[in-house]
C-alpha positions as CSV (number, residue, x, y, z in Angstrom):
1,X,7.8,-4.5,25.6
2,X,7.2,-2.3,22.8
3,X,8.0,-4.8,20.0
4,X,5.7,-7.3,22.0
5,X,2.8,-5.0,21.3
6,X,3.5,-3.8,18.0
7,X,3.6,-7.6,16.9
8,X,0.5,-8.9,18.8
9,X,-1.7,-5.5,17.1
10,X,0.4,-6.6,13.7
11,X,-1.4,-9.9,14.5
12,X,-4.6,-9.0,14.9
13,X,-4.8,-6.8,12.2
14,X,-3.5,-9.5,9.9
15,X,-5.9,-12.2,11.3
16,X,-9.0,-9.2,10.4
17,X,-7.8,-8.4,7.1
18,X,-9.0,-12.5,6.5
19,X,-11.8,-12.5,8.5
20,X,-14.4,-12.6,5.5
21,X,-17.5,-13.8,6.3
22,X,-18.2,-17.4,4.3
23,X,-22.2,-17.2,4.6
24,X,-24.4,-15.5,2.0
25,X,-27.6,-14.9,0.6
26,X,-28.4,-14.5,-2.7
27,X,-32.1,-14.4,-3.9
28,X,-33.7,-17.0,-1.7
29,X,-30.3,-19.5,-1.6
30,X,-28.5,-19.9,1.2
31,X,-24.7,-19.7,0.5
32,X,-21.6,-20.6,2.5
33,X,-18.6,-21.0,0.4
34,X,-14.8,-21.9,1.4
35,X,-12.2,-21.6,-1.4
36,X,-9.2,-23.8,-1.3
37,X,-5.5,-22.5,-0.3
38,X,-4.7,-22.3,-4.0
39,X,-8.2,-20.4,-5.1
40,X,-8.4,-22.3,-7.7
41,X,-11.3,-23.3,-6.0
42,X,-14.6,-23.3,-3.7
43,X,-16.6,-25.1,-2.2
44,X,-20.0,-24.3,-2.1
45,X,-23.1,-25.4,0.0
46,X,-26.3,-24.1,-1.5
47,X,-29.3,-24.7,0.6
48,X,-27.5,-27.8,1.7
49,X,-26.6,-29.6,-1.2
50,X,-22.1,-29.2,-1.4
51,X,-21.0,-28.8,-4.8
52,X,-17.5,-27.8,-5.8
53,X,-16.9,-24.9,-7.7
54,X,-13.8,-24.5,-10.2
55,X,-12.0,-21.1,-11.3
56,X,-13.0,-20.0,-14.9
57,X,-12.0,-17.5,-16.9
58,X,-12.8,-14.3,-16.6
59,X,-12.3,-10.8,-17.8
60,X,-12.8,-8.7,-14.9
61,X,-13.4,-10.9,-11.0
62,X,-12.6,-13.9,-10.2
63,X,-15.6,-16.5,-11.5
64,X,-16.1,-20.4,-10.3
65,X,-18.7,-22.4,-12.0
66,X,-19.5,-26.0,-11.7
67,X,-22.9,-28.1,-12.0
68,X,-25.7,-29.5,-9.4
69,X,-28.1,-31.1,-9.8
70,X,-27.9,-31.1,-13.9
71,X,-27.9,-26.4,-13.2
72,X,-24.9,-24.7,-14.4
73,X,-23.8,-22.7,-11.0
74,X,-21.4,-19.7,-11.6
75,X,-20.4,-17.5,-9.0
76,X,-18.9,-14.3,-9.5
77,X,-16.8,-12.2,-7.4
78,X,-15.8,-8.7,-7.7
79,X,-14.1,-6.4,-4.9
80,X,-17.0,-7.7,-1.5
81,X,-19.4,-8.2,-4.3
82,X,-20.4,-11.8,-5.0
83,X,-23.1,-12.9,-7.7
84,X,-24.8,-16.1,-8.2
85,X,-25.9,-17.3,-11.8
86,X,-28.1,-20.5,-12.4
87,X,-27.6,-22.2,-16.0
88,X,-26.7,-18.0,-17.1
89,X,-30.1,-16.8,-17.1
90,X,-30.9,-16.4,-13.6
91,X,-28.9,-13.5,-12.0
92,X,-28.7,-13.0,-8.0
93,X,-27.0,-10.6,-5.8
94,X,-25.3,-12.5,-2.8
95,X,-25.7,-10.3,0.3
96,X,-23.6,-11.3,3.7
């Protein structure tokens, strides 16, 4: 019965540890993101308008970037910390 317990809290800790929220806010753009099982990449709904996002390189995070609406999206991910840049001049802090 042990076991039994040990596995099911295994389980839930497991199932936590991927519980990340997919909604965000950065600036005044709704965000809600779901990245593929690869993570090569995500896909993004921005204020309603989907867009798929593709992994770029990147010196330090992870970084997806792709274009709607003729905007250059990028979004940035470090550690919890997500960033959105439109066409690289427009900086934004995503906030869950």
């Amino acid at each position: 019965m042990k076991k039994l317990f040990l596995f099911a809290g295994l389980l839930f800790a497991l199932a936590a540890c991927n519980d990340k929220p997919s909604l965000m806010t950065c600036g005044g753009y709704e965000v809600d993101i779901a990245m593929s099982d690869d993570g090569d990449e995500i896909t993004a709904v921005i204020n309603g308008d989907e867009m798929v996002l593709t992994r770029a390189i990147s010196a330090s995070g992870v970084r997806y970037v792709g274009e709607l609406n003729d905007t250059i999206v990028t979004l940035w991910n470090k550690g919890d910390d997500w960033t959105l840049y439109l066409n690289d001049d427009e900086m934004l802090e995503c906030n869950r």
